[in-house]
N, C-alpha and C positions, 0 to 999 in steps of 0.2 A: 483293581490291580490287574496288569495285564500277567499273560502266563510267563513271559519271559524274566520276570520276577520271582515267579514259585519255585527256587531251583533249592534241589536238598535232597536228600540218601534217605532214603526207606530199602530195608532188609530184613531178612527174615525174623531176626531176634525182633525188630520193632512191629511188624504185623502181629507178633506172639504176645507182646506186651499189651495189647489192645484188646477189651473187655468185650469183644464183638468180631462174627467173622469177617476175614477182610484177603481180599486178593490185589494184584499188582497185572494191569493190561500195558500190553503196548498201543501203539494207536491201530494197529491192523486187526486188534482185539484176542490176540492171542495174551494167556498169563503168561507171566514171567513170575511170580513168587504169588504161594498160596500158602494162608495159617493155619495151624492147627484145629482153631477153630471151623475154619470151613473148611478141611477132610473131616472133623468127626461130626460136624451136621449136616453138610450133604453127601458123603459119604464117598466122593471122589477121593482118590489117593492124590499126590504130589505129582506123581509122572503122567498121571491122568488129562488133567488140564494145564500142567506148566510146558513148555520147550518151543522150539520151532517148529517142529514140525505134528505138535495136537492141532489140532482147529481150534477154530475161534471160540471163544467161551460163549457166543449166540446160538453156537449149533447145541451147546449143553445147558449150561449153567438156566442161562438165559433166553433159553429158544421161545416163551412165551412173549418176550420183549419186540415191539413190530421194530422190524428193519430201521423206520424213520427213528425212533429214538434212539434205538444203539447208535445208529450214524451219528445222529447229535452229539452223544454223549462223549466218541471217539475224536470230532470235531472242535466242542464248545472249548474255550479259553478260561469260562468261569464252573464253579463249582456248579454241579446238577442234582438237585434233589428228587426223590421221585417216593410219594407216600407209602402207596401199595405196589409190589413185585409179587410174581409169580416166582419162586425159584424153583427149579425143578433137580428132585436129587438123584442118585446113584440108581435108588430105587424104585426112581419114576413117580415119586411124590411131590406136590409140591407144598411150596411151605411160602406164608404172606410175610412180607417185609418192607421196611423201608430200606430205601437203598439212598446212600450219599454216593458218589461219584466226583472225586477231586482227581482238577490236571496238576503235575508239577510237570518240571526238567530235571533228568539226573545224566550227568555227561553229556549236555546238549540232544540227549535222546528225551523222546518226547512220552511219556507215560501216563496211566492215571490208577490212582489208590480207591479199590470200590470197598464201601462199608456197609454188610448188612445189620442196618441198625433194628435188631430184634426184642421189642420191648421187656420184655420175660429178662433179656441177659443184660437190658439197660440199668433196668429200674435200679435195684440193689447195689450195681457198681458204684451210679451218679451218686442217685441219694445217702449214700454210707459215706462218701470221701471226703476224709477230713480232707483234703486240699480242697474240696473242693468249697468245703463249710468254710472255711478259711478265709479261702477267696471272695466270697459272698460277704464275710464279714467287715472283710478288707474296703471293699466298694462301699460298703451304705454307711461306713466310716468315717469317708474321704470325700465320696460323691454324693449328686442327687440320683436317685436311679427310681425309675419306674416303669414296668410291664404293662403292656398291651395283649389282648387277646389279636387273634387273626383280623377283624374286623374293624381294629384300633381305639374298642372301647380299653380304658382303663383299669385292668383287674389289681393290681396296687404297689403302693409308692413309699419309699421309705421318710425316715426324721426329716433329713437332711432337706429331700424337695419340699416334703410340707412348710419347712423352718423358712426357704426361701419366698418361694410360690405363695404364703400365705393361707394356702387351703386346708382346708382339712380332712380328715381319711371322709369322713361322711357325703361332704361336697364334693371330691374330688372323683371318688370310685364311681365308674359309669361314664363320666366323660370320656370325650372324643379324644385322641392325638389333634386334631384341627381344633378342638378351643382352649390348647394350653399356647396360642401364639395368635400374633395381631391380627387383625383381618383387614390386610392391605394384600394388593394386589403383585406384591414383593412377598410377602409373606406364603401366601397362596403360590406362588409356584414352585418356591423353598419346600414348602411342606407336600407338596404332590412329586418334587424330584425325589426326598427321602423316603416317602412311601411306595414308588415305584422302586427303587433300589431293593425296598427289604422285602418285598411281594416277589423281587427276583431273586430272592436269595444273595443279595451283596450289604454290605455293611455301607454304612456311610457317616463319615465324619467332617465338621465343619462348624465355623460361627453362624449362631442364630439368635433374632431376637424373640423373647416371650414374655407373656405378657402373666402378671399376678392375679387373682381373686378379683381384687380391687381394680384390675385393668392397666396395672403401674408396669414401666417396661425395663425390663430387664435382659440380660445377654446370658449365653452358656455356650461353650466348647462343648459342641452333643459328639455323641458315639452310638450310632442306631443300629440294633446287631440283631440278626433274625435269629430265632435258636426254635426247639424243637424241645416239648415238654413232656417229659416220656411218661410221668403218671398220670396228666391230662389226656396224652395221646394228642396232641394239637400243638398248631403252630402258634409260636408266640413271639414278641417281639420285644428287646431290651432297651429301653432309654438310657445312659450313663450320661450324666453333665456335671461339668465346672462350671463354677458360677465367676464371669471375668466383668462383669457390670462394671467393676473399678477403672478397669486397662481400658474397656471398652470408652470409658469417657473419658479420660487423659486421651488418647488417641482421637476423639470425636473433639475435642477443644484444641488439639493440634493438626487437625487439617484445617479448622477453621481458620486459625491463625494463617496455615499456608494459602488459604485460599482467598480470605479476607483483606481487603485494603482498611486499616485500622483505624486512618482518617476518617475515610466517609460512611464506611460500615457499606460501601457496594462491592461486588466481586471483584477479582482480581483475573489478570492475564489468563491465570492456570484455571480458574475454574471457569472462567467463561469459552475457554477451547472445550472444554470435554458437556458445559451446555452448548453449546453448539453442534458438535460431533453426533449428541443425542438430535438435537431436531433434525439434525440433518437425516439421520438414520430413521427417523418418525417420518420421511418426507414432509415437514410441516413448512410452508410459505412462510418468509420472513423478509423484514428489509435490515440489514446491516448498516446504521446508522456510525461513523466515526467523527467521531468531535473532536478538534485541537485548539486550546485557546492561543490566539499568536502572540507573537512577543513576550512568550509568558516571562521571561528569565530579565526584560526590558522593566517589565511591569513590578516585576520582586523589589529589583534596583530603586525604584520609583515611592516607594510604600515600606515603610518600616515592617516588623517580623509578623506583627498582631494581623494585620492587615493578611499577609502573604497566606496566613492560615487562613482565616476567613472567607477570604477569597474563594478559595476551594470547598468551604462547606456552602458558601453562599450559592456558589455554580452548582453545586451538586445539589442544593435545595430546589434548585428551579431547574435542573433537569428532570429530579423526581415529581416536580407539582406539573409539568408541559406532558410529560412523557407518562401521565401513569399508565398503570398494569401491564407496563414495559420491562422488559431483563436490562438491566444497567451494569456496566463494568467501566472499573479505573484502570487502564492500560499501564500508565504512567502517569509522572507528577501533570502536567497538561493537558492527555489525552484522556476521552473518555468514546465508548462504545454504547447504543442502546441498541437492542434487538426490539424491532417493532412491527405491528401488522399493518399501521396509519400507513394512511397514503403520502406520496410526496409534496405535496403543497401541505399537509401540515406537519410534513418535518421540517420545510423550509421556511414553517413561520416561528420555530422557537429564534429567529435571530430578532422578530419583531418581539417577541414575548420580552424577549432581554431586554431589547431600549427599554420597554412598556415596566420592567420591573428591575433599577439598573440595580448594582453593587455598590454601597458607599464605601468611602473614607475618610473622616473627618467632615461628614456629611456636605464630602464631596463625590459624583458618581466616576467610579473606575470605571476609566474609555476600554471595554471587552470587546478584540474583535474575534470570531470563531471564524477558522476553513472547516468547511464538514464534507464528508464523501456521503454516495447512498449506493449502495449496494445488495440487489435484490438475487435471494434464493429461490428458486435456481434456473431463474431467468438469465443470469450475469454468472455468478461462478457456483461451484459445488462442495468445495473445502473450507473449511477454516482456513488455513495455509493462505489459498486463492481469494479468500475475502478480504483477508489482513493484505496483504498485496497489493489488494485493487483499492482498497482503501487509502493506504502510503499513496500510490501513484496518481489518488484524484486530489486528496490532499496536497503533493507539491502542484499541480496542476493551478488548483484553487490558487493558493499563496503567488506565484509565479503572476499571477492574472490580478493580484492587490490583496487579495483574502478576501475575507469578510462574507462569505457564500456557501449554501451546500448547493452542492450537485452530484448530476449523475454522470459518470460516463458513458458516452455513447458504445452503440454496439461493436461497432467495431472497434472500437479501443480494448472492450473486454474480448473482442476475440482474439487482438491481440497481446492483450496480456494472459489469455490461455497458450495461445501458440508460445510464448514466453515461457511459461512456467514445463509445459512438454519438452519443450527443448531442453531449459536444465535438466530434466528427471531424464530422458532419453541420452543427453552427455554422459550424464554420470554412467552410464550403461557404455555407451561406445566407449569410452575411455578405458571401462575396465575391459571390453570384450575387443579391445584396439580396432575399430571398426572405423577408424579416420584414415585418413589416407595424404601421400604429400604429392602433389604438383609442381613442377619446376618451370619457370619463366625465363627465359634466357636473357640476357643481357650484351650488346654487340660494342665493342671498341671503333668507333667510326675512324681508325686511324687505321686501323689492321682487316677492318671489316671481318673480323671473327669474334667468337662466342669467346666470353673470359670468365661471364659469374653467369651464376642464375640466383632468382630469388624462389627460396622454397616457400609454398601455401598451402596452407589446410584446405581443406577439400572435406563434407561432410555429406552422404546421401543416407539417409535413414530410414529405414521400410516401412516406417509407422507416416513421420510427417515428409517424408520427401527430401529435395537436395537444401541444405541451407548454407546460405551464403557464408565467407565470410566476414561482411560489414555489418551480419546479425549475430552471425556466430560469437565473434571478438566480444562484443561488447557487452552481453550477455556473463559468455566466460570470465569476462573481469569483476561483472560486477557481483556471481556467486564463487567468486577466488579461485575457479576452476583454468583458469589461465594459465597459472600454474605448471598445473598437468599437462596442457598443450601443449605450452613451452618445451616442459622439459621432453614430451613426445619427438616435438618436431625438431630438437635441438638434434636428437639422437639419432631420426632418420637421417638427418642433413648428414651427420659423420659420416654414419656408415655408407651410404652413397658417395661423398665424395672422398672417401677413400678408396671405393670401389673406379672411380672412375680415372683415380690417380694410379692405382694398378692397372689400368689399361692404357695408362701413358695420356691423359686426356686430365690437363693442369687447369677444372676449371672449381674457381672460388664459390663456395653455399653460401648464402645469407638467407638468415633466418630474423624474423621478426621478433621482439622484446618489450615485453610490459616495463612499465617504473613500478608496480607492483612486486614485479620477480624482484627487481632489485632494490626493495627496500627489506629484503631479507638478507641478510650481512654476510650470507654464506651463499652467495648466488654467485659468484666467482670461483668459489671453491667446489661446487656443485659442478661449474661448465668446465673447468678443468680436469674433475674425475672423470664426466663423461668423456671429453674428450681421450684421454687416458684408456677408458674400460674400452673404447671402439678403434683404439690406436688410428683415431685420424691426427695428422698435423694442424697444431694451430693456426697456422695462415691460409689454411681452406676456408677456415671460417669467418665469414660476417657478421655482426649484429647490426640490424636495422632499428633505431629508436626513434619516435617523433620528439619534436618543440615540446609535448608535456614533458616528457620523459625530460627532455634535458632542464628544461626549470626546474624542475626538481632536484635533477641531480647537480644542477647551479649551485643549489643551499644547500643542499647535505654531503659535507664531506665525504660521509663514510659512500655515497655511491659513485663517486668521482672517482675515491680509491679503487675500488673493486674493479672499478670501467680500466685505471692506470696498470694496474694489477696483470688486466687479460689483455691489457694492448703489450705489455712488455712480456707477453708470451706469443706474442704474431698473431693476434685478433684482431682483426682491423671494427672500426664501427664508421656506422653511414646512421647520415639525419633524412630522415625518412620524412613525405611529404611537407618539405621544405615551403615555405610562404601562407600555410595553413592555417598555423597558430599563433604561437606567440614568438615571434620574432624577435631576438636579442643578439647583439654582437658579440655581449660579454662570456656569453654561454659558450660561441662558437671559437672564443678564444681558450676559455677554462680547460673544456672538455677535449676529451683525446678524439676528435672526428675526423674520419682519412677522408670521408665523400659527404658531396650531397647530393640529393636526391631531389630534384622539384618535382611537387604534386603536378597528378595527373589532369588537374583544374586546370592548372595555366597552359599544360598541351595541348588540350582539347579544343580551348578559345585563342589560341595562336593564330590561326588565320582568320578569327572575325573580324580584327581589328589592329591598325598600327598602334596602340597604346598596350594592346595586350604583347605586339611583337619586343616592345621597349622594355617591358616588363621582364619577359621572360632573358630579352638580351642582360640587360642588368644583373638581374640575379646570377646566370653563368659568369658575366663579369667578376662579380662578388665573388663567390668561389675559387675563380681562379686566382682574384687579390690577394686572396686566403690562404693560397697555397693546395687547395683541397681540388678533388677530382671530381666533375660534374655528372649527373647522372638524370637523363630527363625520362619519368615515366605516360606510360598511354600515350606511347608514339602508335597513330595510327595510320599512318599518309607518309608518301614517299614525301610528298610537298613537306609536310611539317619535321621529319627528319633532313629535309635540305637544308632547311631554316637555320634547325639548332647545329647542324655540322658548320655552317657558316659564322652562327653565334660564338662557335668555340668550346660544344657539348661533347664530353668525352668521349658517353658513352649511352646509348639507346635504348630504352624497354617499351615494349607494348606490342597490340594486337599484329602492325606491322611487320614486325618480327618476327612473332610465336605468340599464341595464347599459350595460356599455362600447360603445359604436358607431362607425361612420363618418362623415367629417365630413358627409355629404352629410342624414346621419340626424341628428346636430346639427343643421345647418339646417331641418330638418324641425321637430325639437323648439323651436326658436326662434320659428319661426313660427306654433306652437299654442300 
């Protein structure tokens, strides 16, 4: 127990009530209150060694005491005993004691209670107190309890532990504290923490298992309490235990249940992370085997219920007979995990093993095809977390490729799905410590040849992995939901800025980028209008940029059409972002409230390869314009290529040509030239 826990009032009346002499130090070692007792055995008076201004009780009391231990004693946090003291009295005598030395707090001041525990004035008090007969009868009552000498033999034990333990007083007196518990290597360090505890003078409490006469195992809530045996004159030590052997196993049959996949009798998810987590901490080499049977849900469909179950024990049979002296776990209904030390060519032959021993049904054999991943520790990754990852991303990998194969990924795929997984863990970090930052791109009206919008970008440089794009950043963000946050970051840069730039008479429009993830949360309307609100920008500064996914989606789901109609009938305009990309619908571009489009920076790029590509990009401005909609060509990088689309009929220009992306400060620069 730490000292900032010991807080409580000691005063004169209660040093008085104490069977032994006893003083009150501050930490600079001056008293503050002395008892009766110790003025009439050492013979100092009250005003002697109490006040501020007596010396420290070293230069009296205690002047035999070396320097190094008073300082301790002034110092320690925990209680300090100490066998034999010098004390020296009034009269220049001195007198042998034991001395207890306890820290408390009383008003956040820091103190410590010293007790001359002098045999002669123990004995009679202890041994005579009915509380204290009491209390003793209390415990061997209720409890098992049994004493140790200093050394940890057992000098003896009451009903209670015999009744449990099975021993008896003849067998048991003379044993060690070490053979009343198992002799595992768990055991062993349990019982070396508690006997370092009471060797320091601390108490220590806690579950532990022990083991009976007969070697049968049992549990107990111990309470290990060092005391001081004043008619021995020796230090002794107390055992007190409840016997919980019961809870103990209710509890032991209900992790198993949490742990256990109860079909196949192999671990489950949760216990195969924290065996992992161990070997990982063992540094021990392993391969991270992941199994998934395909089609399993194809295969159910196919095969009556008898079957569906069998199935599963049958696969799990012949993982355990391919795979012995392997860790095996059940992830899920068709996923399975082995940890193994085999090399790769014969984890890549249990899919031969399978033909060689198929599954029946109706004794006919079930067509089993397995994707497997291999994943070596820590060659490849170093988490739990990062195995289960790379595993997922070899397994779609596999399937995408026909299934039916384990493999490995190569190196550089795992260094990229490390770089992957840092990036999440380092988001989550910039996001809360706003360590992102926003980029403006301008946007030119080739009719006016001035600045109207800009498109605001995230922008990411990180101290640890350097600048990350974002065409890695985005997609990432989407796919740990973390988008989200961006969104609503860069939603809320974009106001404040272009409100700031409307205060300076400078009317130009933000667009800000938008997931169909934000808006499939039914309150993403009402979210962009509070912002808009808390930053007092106006609605019609703002832009939303969404792609072809976005808008299929938002094609079938009513409720995101509304939300979209919602913010356009508040002066939000929205633009179809990288236009010719994806999935290209007419019906979308009629549904949806869209004021612009936007052509991918794809078809600007190849504009001057070729006249097919010129037709192309003319076409689409045409479309647009049929539409009624405002045209917007990105990655203009060439006078030539913006000649092009001004003659195509493009409203309005973005890319390098222009501006790469800048700061607003660099916008106003650009405005003013």
């Amino acid at each position: 127990m730490s000292l900032k826990h010991k807080s409580f009032t000691i005063d004169e009346h209660y040093i008085n009530s104490l069977p032994f002499p006893a003083i009150v130090i501050t930490q600079n070692g001056q008293a503050t209150i002395s008892g009766k007792h110790a003025e009439e055995l050492f013979g100092f008076s009250v005003n002697d060694i109490t006040g501020h201004t007596t010396p420290s009780i070293h230069e009296n009391l205690l002047r035999n005491l070396s320097t190094e231990t008073f300082q301790s004693i002034l110092q320690n946090e925990e209680s300090t005993y100490i066998d034999q003291v010098q004390v020296c009295t009034q009269a220049d005598e001195e007198i042998t004691t034991a001395m207890l030395a306890k820290p408390y707090f009383e008003q956040g001041e820091h103190l410590i209670l010293i007790m001359f525990m002098l045999p002669e004035l123990m004995i009679n008090s202890v041994s005579n107190s009915s509380t204290y007969v009491d209390l003793k009868q209390g415990l061997d009552s209720t409890f098992m309890t049994v004493t140790l000498d200093r050394d940890g033999f057992i000098l003896e034990c009451n009903a209670e532990f015999l009744k449990i333990s099975q021993w008896t007083p003849k067998r048991v007196i003379g044993k060690t504290f070490w053979q009343l518990f198992p002799e595992n290597e768990v055991s062993e360090k349990i019982t070396n923490t508690i006997w370092r505890n009471l060797n320091n003078g601390h108490t220590w409490q806690g579950e532990i298992e022990k083991v009976t006469k007969t070697g049968q195992s049992y549990w107990v809530l111990l309470t290990a309490i060092p005391t001081f045996n004043l008619e021995a004159n020796e230090q002794q030590f107390i055992l007190i235990e409840k016997d919980i052997t019961k809870s103990k196993t209710i509890q032991h049959q209900l992790e198993k249940i949490a742990y256990i996949d109860t079909e196949t009798g192999l671990m489950n998810a949760h216990r195969l992370e924290k065996v992992i987590s161990k070997m990982i901490e063992e540094e021990k080499h392993f391969s991270f085997v992941y199994l998934s049977i395909d089609k399993f849900y194809t295969l159910k469909e196919l095969h009556d219920q008898q079957i569906n179950q069998s199935l599963i024990i049958e696969f799990t049979n012949r993982i355990k007979m391919y795979f012995q002296d392997s860790t095996m776990a059940r992830i899920n209904e068709n996923d399975f995990v082995v940890i193994t030390p085999l090399s790769e060519w014969f984890i890549q032959g249990f899919l031969s093993y399978l033909q060689q021993h198929p599954i029946y049904s109706s004794n006919i054999a079930v067509p089993i095809s397995i994707s497997g991943g291999i994943t070596r520790f820590p060659e490849d990754q170093t988490t739990f977390s990062q195995l289960m990852k790379a595993s997922i991303a070899t397994i779609t990998t596999v399937r995408e490729a026909g299934g039916d194969k384990i493999v490995s990924l190569s190196k550089a795929t795992h260094k990229a799905l490390n770089r992957k997984a840092l990036i999440e863990k380092r988001l989550l970090q910039a996001l809360d410590q706003k360590n992102l930052k926003v980029l403006y791109q301008p946007q030119v009206d080739v009719y006016t040849g001035k600045i109207t919008a800009v498109e605001a970008l995230v922008r990411w440089e990180d101290e640890v992995i350097g600048v990350v794009s974002p065409d890695e950043l985005i997609p990432i963000a989407e796919e740990t939901g973390l988008i989200n946050n961006i969104g609503s970051f860069m939603l809320e840069k974009a106001c404040e800025q272009a409100l700031i730039w409307k205060k300076a008479g400078l009317n130009l429009k933000v667009a800000v980028n938008s997931s169909v993830r934000e808006f499939r949360d039914k309150n993403m309307a009402k979210s962009i209008l509070e912002m808009l609100a808390k930053t007092n920008c106006p609605a019609n500064l703002i832009q939303i940029e969404i792609t072809e996914k976005f808008a299929l989606e938002a094609e079938a789901a009513t409720f995101i059409t509304q939300q979209m109609r919602k913010l356009e009938n508040e002066g939000i305009a929205f633009v179809l972002d990288d236009f010719g990309t994806g999935y290209g619908s007419f019906r979308y571009m009629q549904i949806l409230p869209i004021d612009t489009l936007k052509i991918d920076k794809a078809f600007t790029s190849s504009l001057l390869k070729s006249e097919k590509s010129q037709k192309l990009m003319h076409g689409m401005i045409q479309l647009g314009k049929s539409m009624e909609l405002k045209v917007v060509a990105e990655g203009v990088e060439t006078a030539e290529q913006a000649n092009l689309l001004i003659n195509y009929g493009c409203d309005t220009i973005q890319g390098f040509h222009i501006s790469k992306p800048v700061t607003p400060e660099e916008i106003e620069a650009l405005l003013i030239k």
